[in-house]
C-alpha positions as CSV (number, residue, x, y, z in Angstrom):
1,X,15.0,-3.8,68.9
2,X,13.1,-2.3,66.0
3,X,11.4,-3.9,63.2
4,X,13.5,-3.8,60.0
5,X,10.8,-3.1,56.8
6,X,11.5,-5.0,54.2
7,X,10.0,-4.2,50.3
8,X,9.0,-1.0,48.4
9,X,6.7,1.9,49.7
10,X,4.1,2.4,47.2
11,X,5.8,5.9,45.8
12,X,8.5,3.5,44.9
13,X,5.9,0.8,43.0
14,X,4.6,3.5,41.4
15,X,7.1,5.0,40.0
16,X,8.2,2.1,38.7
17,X,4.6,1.6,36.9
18,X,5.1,4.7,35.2
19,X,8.7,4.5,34.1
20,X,7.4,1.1,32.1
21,X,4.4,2.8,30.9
22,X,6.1,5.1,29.4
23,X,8.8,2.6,27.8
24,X,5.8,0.6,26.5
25,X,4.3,3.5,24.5
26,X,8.0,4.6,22.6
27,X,7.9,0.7,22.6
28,X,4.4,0.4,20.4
29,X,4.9,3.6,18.7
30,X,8.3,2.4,17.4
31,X,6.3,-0.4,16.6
32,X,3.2,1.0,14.7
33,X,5.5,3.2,12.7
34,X,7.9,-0.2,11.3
35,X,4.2,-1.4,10.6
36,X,3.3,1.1,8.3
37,X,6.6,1.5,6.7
38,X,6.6,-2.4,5.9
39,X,3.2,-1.8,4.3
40,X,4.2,0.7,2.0
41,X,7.3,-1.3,1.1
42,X,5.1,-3.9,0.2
43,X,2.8,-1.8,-1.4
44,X,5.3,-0.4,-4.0
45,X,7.0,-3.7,-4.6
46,X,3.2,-4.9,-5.6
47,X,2.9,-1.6,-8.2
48,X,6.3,-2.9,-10.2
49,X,5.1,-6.2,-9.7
50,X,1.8,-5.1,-11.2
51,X,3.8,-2.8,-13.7
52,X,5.6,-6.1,-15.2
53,X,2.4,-8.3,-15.5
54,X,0.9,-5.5,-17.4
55,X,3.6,-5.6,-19.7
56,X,3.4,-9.5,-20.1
57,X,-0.4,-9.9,-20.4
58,X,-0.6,-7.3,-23.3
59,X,2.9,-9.2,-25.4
60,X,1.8,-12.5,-24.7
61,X,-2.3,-12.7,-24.0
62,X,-3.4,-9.1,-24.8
63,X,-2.6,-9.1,-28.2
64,X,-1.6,-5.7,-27.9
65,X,-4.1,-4.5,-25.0
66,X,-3.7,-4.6,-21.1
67,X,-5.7,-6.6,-19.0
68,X,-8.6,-5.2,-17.1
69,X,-11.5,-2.5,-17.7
70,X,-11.3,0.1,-19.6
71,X,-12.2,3.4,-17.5
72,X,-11.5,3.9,-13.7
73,X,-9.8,1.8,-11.6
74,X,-11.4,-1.3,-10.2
75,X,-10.7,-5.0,-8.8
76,X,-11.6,-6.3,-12.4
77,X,-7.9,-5.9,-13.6
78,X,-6.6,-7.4,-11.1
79,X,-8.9,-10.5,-11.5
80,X,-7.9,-10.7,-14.7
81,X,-4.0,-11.0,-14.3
82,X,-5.1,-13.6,-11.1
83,X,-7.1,-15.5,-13.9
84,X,-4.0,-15.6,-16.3
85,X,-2.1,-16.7,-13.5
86,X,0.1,-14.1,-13.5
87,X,-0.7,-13.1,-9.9
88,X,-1.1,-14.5,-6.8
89,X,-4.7,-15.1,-5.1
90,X,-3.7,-12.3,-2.5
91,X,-2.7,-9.6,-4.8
92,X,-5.7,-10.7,-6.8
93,X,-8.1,-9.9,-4.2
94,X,-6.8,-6.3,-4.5
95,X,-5.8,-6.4,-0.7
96,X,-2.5,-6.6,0.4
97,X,-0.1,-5.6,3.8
98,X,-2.8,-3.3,4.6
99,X,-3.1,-1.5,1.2
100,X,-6.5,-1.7,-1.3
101,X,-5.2,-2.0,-5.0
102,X,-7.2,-1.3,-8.6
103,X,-6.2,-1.4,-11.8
104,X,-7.7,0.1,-15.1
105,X,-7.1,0.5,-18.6
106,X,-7.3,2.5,-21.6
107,X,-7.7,1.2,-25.1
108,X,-5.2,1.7,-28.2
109,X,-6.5,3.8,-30.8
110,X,-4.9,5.3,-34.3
111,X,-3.6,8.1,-32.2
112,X,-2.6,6.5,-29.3
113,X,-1.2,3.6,-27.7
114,X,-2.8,1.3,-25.1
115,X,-2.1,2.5,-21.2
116,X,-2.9,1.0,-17.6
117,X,-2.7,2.2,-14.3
118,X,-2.7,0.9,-10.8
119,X,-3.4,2.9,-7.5
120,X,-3.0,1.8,-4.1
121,X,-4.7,3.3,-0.6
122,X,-4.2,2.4,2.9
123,X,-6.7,0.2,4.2
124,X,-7.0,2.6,7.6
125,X,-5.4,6.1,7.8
126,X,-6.9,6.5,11.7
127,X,-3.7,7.5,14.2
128,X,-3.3,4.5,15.9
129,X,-4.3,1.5,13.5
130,X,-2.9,3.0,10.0
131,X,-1.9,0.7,7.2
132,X,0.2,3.4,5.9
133,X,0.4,7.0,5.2
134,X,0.7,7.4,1.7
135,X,-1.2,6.9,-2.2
136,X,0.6,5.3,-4.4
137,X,0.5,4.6,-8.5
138,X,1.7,3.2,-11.9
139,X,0.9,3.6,-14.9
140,X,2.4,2.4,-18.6
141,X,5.8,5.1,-17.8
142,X,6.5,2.5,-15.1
143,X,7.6,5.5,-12.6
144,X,6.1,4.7,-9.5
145,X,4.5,7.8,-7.9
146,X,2.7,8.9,-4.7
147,X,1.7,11.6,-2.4
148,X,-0.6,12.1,1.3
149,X,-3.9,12.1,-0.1
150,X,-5.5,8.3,1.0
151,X,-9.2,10.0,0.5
152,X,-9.3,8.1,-3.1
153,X,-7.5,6.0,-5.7
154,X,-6.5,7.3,-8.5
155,X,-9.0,7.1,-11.3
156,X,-6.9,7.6,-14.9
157,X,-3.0,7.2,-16.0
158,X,-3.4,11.2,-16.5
159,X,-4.0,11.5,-12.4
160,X,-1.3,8.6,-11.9
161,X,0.9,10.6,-14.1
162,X,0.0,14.1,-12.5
163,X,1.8,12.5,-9.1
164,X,4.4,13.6,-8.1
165,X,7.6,10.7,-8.5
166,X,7.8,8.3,-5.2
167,X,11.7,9.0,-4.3
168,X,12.8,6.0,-2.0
């Protein structure tokens, strides 16, 4: 009589390791990618949202004027439409689904009207971590815009307008 062997030679384990290593990896990258698209989603759902505050704080509290500082964007705006309540405490903060948000303003004058802006940045653009892949802004047009430079926010509704038009 001879032994019968019963269980899996180690070729045969292995192969199995490998065949669910690989399914794991198309399994997180799947994964990473629905992350960073749901970010970005959020991120220009929170410019219109922005885009409409603007537009109630200067009719109804503004007298005329948009919340925030006048100059290059910062956190400041932002406080300000949190203080008027008009905002929620996590859109306030300027960080949201993985996205840094500021706000600025320029003043009316006899030529010209008053104008915001907002501009949004992933919070990490490294390979495996990103928040998202894209820039995004609004300004007093309402069209939101973006493109693939994260290195900095916009700064003025002229570079917010210079965008090219987000198409989603």
């Amino acid at each position: 009589m001879s032994a019968k062997e019963n269980g899996f030679s180690l070729v045969e384990l292995l192969i199995v390791i490998v065949v669910i290593g690989i399914l794991a990896t198309l399994a997180a990258a799947g994964f990473f990618a629905s992350k960073r698209s749901a970010n970005e989603g959020s991120a220009i759902s929170s410019m219109r949202l922005l885009s409409g505050t603007q537009a109630t704080y200067a009719t109804s509290l503004g007298l005329g004027e948009y919340a925030g500082t006048v100059g290059a964007g910062s956190v400041t705006t932002l406080n300000d439409l949190h203080n008027a309540n008009l905002i929620d405490d996590v859109l306030g903060s300027g960080n949201k689904s993985g996205y840094n948000f500021v706000g600025g303003r320029e003043v009316s004058s006899s030529t010209s009207l008053a104008q915001f802006f907002f501009s949004a940045i992933p919070v990490s653009t490294t390979p495996l971590a990103a928040t998202g892949i894209h820039r995004f802004g609004i300004s007093t047009d309402g069209v939101i815009r973006g493109d693939s430079d994260t290195s900095a926010q916009y700064a003025s509704v002229a570079e917010v307008q210079a965008a090219p038009a987000w198409s989603n």
